[in-house]
TIRO-2110 file (N, C-alpha, C; in Angstrom, 1 decimal):
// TIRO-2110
104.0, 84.8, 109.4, N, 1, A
104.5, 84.1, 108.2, CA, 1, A
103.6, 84.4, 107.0, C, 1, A
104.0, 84.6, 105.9, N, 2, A
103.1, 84.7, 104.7, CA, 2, A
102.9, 83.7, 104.0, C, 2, A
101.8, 83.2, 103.4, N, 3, A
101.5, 82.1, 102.2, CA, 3, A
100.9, 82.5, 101.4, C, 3, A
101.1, 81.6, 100.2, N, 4, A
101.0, 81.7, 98.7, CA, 4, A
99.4, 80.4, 98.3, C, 4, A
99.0, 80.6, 98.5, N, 5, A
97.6, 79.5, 98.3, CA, 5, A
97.1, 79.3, 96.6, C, 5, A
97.1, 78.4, 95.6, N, 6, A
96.7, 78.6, 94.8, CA, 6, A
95.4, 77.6, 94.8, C, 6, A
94.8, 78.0, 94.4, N, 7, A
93.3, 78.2, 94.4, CA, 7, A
92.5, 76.6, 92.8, C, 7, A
91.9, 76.4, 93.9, N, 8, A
90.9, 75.3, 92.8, CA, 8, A
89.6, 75.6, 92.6, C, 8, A
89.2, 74.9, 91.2, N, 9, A
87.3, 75.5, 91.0, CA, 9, A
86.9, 76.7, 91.4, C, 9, A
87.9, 77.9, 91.6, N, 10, A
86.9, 79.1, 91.4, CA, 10, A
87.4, 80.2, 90.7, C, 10, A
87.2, 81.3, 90.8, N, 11, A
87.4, 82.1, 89.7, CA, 11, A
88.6, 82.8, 90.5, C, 11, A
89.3, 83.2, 91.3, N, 12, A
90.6, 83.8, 91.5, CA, 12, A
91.5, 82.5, 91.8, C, 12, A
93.0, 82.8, 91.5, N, 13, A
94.2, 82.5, 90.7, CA, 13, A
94.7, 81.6, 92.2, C, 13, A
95.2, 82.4, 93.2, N, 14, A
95.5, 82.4, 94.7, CA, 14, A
95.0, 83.3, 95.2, C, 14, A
95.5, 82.9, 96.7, N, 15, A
95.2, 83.6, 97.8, CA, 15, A
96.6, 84.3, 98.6, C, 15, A
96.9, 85.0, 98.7, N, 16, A
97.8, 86.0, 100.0, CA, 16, A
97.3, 86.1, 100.9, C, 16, A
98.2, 85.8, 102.1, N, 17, A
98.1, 86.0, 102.9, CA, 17, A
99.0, 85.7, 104.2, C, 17, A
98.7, 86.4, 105.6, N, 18, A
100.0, 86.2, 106.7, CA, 18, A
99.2, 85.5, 108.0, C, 18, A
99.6, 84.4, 108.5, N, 19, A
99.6, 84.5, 110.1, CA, 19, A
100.8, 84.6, 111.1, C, 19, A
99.9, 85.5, 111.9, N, 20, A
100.7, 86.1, 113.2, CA, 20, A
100.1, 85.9, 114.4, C, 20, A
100.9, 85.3, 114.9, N, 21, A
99.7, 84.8, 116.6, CA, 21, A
98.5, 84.6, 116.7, C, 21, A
98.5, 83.4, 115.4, N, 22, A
97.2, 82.5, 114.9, CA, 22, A
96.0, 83.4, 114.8, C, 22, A
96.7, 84.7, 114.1, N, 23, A
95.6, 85.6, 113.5, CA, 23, A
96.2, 85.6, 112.0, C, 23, A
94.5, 86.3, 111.1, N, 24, A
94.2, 86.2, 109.9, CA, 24, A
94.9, 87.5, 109.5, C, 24, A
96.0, 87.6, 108.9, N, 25, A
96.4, 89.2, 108.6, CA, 25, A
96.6, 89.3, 106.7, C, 25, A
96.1, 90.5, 106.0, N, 26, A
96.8, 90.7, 104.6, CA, 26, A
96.1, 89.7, 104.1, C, 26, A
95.2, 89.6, 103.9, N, 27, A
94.2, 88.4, 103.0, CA, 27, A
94.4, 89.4, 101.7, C, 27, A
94.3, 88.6, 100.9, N, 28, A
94.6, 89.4, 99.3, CA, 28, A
94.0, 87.8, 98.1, C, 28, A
93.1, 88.5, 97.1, N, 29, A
92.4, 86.9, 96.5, CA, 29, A
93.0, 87.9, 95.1, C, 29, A
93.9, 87.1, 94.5, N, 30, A
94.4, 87.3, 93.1, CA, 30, A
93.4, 86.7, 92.1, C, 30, A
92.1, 87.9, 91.7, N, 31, A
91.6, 87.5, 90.5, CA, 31, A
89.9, 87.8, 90.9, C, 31, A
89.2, 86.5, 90.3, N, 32, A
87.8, 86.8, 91.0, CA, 32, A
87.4, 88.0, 91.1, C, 32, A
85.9, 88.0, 91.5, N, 33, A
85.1, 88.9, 92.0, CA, 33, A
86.1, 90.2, 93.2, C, 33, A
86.1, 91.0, 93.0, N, 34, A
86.9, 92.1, 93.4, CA, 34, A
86.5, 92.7, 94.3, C, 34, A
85.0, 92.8, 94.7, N, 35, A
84.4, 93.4, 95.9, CA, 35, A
84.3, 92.2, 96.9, C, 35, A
83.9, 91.1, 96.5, N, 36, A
83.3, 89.7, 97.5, CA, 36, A
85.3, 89.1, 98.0, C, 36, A
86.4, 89.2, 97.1, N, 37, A
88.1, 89.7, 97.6, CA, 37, A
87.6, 90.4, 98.6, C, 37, A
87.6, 91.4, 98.7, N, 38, A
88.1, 92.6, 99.5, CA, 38, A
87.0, 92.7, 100.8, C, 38, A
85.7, 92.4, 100.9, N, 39, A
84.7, 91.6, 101.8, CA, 39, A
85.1, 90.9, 102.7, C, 39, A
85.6, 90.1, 102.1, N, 40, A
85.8, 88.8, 102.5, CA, 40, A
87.0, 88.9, 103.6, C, 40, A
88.2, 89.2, 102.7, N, 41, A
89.5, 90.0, 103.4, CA, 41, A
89.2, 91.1, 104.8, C, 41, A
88.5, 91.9, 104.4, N, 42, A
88.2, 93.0, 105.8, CA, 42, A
87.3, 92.1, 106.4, C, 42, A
86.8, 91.5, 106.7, N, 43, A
85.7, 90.6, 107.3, CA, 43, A
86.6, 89.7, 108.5, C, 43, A
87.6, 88.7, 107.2, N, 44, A
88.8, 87.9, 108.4, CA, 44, A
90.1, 88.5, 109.2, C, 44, A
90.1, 90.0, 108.6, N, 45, A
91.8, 90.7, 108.8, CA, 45, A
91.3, 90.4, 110.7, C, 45, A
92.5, 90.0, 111.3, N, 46, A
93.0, 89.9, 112.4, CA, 46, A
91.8, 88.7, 113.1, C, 46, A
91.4, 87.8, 112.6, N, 47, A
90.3, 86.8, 113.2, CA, 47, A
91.1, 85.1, 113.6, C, 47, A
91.0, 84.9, 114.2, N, 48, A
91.6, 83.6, 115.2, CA, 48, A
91.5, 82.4, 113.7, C, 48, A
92.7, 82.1, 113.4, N, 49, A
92.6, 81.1, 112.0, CA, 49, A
91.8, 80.1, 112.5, C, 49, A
91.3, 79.3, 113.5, N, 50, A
90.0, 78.9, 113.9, CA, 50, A
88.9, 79.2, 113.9, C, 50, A
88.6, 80.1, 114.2, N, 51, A
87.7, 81.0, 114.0, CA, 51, A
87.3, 81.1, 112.2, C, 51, A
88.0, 81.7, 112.2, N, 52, A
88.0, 82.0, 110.3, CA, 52, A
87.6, 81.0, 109.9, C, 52, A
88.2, 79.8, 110.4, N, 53, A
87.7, 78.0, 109.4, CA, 53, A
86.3, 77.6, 110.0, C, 53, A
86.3, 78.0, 111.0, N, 54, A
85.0, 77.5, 111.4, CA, 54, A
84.1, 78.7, 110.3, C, 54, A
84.7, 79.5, 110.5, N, 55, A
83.3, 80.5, 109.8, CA, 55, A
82.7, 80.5, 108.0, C, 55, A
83.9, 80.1, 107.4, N, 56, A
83.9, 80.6, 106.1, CA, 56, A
83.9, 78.9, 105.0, C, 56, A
84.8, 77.9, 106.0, N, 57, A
84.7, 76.7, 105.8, CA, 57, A
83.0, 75.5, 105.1, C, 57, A
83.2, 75.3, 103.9, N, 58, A
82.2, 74.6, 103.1, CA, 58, A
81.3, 76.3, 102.0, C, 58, A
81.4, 77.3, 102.8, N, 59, A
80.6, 77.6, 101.5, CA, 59, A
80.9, 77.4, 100.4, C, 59, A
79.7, 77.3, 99.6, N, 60, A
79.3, 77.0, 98.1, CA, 60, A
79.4, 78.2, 97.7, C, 60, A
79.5, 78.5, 96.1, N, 61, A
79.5, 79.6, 95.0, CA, 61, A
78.7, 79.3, 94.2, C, 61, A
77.4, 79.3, 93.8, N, 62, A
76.9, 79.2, 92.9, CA, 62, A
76.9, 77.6, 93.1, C, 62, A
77.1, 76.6, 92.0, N, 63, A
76.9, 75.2, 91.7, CA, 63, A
78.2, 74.9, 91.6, C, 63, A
79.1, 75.5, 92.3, N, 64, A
80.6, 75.1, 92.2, CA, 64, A
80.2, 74.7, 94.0, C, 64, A
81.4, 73.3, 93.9, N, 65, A
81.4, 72.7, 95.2, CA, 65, A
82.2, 73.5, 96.5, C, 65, A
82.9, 74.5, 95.7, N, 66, A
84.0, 75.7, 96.8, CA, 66, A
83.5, 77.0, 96.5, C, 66, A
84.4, 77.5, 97.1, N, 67, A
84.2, 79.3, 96.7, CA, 67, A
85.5, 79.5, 97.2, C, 67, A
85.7, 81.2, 96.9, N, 68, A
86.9, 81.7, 97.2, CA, 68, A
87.0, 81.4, 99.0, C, 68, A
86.0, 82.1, 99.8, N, 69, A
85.9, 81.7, 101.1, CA, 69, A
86.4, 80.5, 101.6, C, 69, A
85.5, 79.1, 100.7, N, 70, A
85.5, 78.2, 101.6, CA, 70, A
87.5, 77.8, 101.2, C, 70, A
88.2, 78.4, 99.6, N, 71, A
89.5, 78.0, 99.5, CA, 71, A
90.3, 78.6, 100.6, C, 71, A
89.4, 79.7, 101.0, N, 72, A
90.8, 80.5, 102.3, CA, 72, A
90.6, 79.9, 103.4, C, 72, A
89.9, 79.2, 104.0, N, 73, A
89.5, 77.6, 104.7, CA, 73, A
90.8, 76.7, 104.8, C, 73, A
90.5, 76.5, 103.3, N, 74, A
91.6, 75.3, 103.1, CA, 74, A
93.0, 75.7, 103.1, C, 74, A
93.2, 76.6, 102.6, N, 75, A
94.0, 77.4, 103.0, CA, 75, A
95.0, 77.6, 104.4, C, 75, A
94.1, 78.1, 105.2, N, 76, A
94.3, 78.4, 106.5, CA, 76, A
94.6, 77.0, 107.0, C, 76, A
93.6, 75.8, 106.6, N, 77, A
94.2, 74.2, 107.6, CA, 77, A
95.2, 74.3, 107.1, C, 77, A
95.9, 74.1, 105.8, N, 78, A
97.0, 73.5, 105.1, CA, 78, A
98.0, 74.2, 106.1, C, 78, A
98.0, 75.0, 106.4, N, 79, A
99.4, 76.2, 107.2, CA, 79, A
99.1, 75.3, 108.5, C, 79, A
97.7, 75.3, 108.9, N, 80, A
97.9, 74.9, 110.5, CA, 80, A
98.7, 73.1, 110.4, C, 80, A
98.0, 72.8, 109.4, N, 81, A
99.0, 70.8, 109.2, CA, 81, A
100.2, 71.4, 109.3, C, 81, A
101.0, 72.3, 108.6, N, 82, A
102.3, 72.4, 108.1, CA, 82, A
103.1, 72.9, 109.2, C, 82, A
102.5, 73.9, 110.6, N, 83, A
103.1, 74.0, 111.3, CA, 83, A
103.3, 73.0, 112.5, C, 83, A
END
């Protein structure tokens, strides 16, 4: 299934992205830093959405209380509540 994530306190817009048999597929960060996007993205492509939350879940950005990471976290719960 694909979601549309829009994004708080950091510098990209949303997030893209698909789960498929509670894997992390097509991560895509509209905006922000463009290399730490696409990092980040190859890092979680096909990773257990558990997995992923445990891993990426609370980092900090600088003095901002989120990051793009920790929003694909939130992200990822919000889909697991919703299912």
């Amino acid at each position: 299934m694909d979601y549309e994530y829009r994004t708080q306190g950091v510098c990209s817009r949303r997030i893209l992205f698909s789960v498929e048999d509670n894997k992390v597929k097509n991560v895509f960060f509209d905006g922000g830093c463009n290399g730490n996007g696409k990092g980040v993205s190859a890092l979680i492509e096909g990773m257990d959405v558990d997995e992923a939350i445990s891993r990426i879940k609370g980092i900090r950005c600088g003095m901002k209380m989120t990051s793009c990471p920790d929003q694909l976290a939130q992200a990822l719960e919000q889909t697991k509540n919703a299912g």
